[in-house]
Backbone bond lengths (Angstrom), bond angles and torsions (degrees), N, CA, C in turn:
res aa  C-N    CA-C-N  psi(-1)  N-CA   C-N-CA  omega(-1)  CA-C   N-CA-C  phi
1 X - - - 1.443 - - 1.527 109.58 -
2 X 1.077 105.11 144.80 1.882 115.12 176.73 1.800 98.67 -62.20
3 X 1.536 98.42 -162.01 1.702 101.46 -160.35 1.724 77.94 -97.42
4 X 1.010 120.20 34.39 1.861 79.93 -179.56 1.761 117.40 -90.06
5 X 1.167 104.59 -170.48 1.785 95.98 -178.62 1.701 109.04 -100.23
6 X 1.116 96.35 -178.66 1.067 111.90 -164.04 2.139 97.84 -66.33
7 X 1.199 90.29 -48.72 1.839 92.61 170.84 1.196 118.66 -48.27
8 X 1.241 112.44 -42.83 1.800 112.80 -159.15 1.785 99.24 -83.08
9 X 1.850 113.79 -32.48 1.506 111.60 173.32 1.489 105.74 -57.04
10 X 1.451 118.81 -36.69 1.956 110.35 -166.76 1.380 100.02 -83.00
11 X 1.482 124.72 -46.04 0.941 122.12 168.83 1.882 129.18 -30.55
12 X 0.874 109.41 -54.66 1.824 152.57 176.70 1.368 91.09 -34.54
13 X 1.806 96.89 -78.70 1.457 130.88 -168.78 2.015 99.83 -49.23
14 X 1.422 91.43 -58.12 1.392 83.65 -157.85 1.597 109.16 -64.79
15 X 1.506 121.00 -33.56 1.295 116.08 -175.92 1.873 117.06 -69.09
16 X 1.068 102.35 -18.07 1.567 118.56 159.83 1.785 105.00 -66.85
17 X 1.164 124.77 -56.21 1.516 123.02 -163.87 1.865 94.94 -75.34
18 X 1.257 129.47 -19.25 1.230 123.74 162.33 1.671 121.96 -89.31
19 X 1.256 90.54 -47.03 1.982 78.68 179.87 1.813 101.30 -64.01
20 X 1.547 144.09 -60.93 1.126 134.36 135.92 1.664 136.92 18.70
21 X 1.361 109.78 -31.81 1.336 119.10 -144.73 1.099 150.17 -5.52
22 X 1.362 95.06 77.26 1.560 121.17 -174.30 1.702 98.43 -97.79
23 X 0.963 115.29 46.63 1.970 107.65 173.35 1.190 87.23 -107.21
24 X 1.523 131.78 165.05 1.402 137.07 110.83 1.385 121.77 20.23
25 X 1.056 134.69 136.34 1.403 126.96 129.40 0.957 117.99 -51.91
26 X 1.454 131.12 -58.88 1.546 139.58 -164.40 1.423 99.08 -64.97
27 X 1.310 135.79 -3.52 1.762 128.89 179.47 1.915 100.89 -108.39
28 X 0.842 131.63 -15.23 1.092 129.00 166.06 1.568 137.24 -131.41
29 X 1.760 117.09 110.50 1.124 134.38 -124.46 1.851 101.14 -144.37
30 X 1.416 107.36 147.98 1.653 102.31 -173.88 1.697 94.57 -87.58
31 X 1.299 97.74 168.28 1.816 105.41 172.99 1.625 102.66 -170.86
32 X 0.687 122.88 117.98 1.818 145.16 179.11 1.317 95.68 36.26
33 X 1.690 117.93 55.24 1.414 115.88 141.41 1.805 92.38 109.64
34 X 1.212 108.12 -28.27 1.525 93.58 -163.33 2.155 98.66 -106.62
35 X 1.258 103.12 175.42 1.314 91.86 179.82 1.692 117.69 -110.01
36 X 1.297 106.36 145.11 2.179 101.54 -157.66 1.400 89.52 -111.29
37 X 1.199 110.42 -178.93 1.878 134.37 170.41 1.409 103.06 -146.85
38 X 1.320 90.40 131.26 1.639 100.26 -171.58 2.191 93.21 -66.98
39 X 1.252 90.34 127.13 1.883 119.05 168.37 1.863 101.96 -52.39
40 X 0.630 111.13 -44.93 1.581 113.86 -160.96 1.569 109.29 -91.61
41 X 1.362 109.92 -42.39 1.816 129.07 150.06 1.436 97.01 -26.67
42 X 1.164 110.45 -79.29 1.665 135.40 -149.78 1.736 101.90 -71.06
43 X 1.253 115.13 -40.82 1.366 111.05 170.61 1.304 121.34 -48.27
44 X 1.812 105.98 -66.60 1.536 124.89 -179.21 1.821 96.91 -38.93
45 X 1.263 97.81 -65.26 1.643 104.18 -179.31 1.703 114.14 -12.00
46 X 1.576 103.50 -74.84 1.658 137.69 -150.27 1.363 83.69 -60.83
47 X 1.610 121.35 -43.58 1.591 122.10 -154.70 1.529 88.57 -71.50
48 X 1.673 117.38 -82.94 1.454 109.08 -171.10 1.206 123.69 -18.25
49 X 1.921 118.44 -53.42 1.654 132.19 -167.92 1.583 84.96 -64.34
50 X 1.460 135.82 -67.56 1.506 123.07 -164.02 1.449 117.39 -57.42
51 X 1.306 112.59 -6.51 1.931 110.47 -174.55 1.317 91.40 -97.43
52 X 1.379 131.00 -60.81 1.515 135.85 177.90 1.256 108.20 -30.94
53 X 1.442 122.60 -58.37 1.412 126.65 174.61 1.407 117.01 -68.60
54 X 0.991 131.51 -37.62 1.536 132.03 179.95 1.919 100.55 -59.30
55 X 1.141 108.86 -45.75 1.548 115.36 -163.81 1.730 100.86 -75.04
56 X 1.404 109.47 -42.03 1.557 114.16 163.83 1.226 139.50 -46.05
57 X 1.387 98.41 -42.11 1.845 110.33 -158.00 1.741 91.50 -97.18
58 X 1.432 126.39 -3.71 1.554 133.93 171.14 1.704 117.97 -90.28
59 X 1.497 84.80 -20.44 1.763 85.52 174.23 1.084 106.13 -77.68
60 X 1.730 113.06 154.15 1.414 133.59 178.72 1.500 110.87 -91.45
61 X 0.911 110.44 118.23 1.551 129.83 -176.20 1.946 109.17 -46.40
62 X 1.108 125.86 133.59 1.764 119.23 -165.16 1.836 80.84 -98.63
């Protein structure tokens, strides 16, 4: 893996699992014309992608 942090990998990840559209239906929803993502969806998200990566980027390479 390059130097980046652990944020910028979930980050990365997650904006891939949205442009992609791999969310839910139920997380992304219209509202006065424009289109939203549920905040709290997207949090839980960032956390899992930042633990996955934290536990990753500590393993020793075989």
């Amino acid at each position: 893996m390059t130097d980046k942090t652990i944020e910028q990998h979930a980050r990365d990840t997650m904006n891939a699992l949205i442009a992609g559209g791999y969310l839910p239906g139920s997380a992304i929803f219209l509202s006065e014309g424009c289109v939203r993502i549920d905040k709290e969806m997207l949090r839980a998200l960032e956390e899992q992608l930042r633990d996955y990566y934290s536990t990753r980027l500590n393993e020793p390479e075989l």
